[in-house]
N, C-alpha and C positions, 0 to 999 in steps of 0.2 A: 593290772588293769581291773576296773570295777566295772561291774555288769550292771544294769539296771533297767527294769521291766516298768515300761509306761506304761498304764490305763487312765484312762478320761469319766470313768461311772464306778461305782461301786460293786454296779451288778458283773462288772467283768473281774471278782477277785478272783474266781477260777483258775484264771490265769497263774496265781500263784502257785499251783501244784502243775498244772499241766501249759507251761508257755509255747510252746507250740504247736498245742492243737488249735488246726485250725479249721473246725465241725461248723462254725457260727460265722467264719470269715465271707466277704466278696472274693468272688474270683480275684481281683485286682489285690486284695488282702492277703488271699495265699497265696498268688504269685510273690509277692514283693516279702510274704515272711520267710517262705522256702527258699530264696537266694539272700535272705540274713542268715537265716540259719546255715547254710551250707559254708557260707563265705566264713564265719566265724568261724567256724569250724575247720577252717584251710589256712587260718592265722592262729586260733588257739584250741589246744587240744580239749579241753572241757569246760568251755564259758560256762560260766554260773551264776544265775542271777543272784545278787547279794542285796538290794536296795529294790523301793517298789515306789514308783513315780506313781500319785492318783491327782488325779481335776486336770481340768479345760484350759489349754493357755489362750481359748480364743475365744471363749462367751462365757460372761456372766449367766446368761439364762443355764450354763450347765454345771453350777456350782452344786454340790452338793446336800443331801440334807445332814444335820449333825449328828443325829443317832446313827447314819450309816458310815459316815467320817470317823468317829469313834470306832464304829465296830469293825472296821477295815484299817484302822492303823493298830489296833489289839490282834487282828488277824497276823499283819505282816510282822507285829512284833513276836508274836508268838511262834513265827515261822521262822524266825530268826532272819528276820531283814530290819535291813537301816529303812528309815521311813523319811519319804519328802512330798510334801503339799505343794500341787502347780496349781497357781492363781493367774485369772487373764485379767485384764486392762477391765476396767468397772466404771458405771456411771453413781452418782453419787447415792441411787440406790443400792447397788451394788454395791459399794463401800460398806450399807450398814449389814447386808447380808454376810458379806465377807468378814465383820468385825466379830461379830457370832459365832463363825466357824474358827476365828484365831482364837479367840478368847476359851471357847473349848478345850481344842486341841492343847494349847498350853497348860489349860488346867490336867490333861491326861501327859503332859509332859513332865509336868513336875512330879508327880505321882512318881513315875517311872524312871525320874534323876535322866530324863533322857536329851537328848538335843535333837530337835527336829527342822531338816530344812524348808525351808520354802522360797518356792523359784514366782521371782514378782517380774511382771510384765506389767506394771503397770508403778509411775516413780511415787503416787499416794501409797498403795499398798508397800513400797519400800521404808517408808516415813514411818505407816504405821505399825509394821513388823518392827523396826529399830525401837521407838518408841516405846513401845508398853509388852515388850515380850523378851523376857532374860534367855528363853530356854529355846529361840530360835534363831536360825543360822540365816540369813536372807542370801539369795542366789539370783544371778540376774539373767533371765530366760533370754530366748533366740528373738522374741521380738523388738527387744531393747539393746539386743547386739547389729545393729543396724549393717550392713551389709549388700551389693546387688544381687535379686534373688529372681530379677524375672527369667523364665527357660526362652522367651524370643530371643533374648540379646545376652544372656550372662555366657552362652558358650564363643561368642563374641571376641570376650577379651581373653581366649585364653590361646590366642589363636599367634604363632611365632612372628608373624609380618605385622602385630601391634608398636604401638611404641612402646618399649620398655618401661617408659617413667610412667605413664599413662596408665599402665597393665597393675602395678607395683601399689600405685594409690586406689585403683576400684579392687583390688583384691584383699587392701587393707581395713580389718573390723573398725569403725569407730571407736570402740572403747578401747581402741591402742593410745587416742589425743593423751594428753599427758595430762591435763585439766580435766578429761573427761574421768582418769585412770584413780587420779585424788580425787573427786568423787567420791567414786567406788569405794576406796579405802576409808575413809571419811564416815561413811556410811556403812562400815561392817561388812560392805560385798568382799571375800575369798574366793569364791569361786562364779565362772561366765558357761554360758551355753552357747553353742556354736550348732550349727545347719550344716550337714554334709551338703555344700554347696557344688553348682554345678560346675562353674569356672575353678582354676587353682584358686586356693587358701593358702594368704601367706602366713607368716608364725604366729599360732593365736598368743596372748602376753604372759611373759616370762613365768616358771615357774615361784621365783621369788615374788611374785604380785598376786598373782590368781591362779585357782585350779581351774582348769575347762577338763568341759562337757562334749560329747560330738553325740547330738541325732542321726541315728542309719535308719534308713528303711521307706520315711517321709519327709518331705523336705515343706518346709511352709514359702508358698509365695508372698502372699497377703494376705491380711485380717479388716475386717471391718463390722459397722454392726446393722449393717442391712444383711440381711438370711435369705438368698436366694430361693432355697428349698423351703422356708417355711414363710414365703412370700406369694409361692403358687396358684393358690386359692384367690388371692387379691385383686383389685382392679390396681389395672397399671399406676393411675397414683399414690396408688399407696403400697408400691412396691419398695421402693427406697428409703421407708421413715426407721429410725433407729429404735424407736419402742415398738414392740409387735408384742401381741399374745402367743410365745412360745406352747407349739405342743409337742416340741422333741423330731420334729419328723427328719431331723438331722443324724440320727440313731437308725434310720429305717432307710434312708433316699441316697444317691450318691449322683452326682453330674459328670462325664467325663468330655471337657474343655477339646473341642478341634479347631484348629483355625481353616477359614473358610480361605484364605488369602495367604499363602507362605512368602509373602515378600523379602523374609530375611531367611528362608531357605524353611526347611524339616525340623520342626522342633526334636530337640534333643533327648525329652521325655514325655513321658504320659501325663497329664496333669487332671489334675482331678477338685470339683468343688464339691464341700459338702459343709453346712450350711453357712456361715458367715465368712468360711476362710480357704483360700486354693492352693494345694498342694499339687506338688510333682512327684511323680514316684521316682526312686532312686536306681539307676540302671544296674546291672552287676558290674562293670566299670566303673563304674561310680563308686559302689560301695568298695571296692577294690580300693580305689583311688582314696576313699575317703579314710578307711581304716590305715592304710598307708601311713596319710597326714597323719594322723593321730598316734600311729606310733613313734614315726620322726620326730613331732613336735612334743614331745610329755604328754599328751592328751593322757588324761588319768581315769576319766569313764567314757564307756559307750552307752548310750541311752536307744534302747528298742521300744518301738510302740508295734504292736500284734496287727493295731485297727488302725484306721485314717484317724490322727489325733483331734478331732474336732472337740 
């Protein structure tokens, strides 16, 4: 199994020496790392991170700048980690920013005879990674492996008085369609990211097609590109528009989601927004459950994020 250590900024390389300290963490942060860590540690005797996940799979506004992209993939390389670029879904601004930080990195790829992945959440940055870049590996993140993910209703279907056939198709990933699978192939994707999800996982696709990924620790409900938290200041109409003047305060602020009305009973977890996208945290059953699937099924990495991955 491959270990691998997400961060979303730059400024959290730290992490590469010391991944579980959590001095800088939310309470909700070091709870949820301290039962990765521990559970990891009750499956494998000395996980090691080997690979260093950096960038946003849920806002463009949190792309980073290039000088510090370079100097954080010379960091992990020097530390002797495998290196992969997370890219989120972009507006045609973002595309040119995004093109910038590809065009970089490849030029520090070549240099280094190295292959670098990058996980596209978005099917233009797929295009564009295939197209104009020999020395990268394109990867297709969790927001593109389509799946049910909301905590009101996913623990739902996992429930024994469902219908069988019923249970077998909502727990099945989209990119299992067979058209969807050629694609993928088509287009250079080897390997899928998968969400420790809350209902059963049935078999992510075979090991002759694709490698898969499992996220422990946070799970993504939704994304979108209204920012709740950096919406605050605003009059209500102009709470929902998709350009905003980002000042980060998605790095500072955190929401945690109650429902006012349990009609379909006790949510299942914690869920949490922070700024354009809501996460659940992963219960220690959960994670339990989830490392589980991943061994049963070839799952060949686990992917850690320390922080809420916004």
């Amino acid at each position: 199994m491959e270990f691998a250590l997400a961060i979303q900024s730059t400024d959290q390389i730290t992490c590469l020496d010391q991944p579980w300290n959590i001095s800088d963490h939310s309470l909700i942060e070091q709870e949820t790392l301290g039962n990765v860590q521990n559970i990891l540690q009750s499956f494998y005797e000395s996980p090691t991170f080997t690979r260093l996940y950096i960038g946003s799979e849920f806002c463009q506004y949190r792309l980073p700048k290039v000088h510090d992209l370079v100097r954080t993939y010379h960091k992990a390389v020097k530390s002797g980690f495998s290196f992969t670029f997370v890219t989120p879904y972009v507006t045609q601004a973002g595309m040119v920013q995004l093109k910038q930080l590809l065009a970089v990195l490849h030029e520090e790829a070549l240099k280094n005879n190295d292959t670098i992945e990058i996980v596209v959440n978005d099917w233009g940055a797929l295009y564009e990674v295939n197209q104009n870049y020999s020395q990268f590996q394109p990867v297709v993140g969790r927001l593109l492996n389509k799946m049910i993910r909301d905590p009101r209703v996913a623990h739902l279907y996992d429930r024994e008085d469902a219908p069988q056939k019923a249970n077998a198709v909502l727990q099945t990933p989209a990119v299992s369609v067979s058209y969807f699978k050629r694609f993928l192939q088509i287009n250079q994707v080897k390997r899928i990211e998968f969400d420790n999800l809350i209902q059963n996982m049935g078999s992510p696709l075979g090991e002759e097609d694709f490698s898969s990924s499992l996220h422990i620790g946070f799970g993504v409900i939704a994304s979108g590109r209204s920012c709740l938290v950096g919406t605050l200041h605003r009059p209500k109409e102009e709470k929902f528009k998709g350009e905003v003047k980002c000042k980060q305060q998605c790095r500072h602020y955190q929401v945690e989601l109650v429902p006012k009305k349990e009609r379909l009973g006790a949510l299942p977890t914690r869920n949490i927004q922070k700024g354009n996208s809501v996460f659940y945290q992963q219960t220690e059953e959960l994670l339990v459950k989830g490392i589980q699937w991943a061994l049963e099924k070839n799952v060949n990495r686990l992917v850690v994020s320390p922080k809420i991955p916004v």
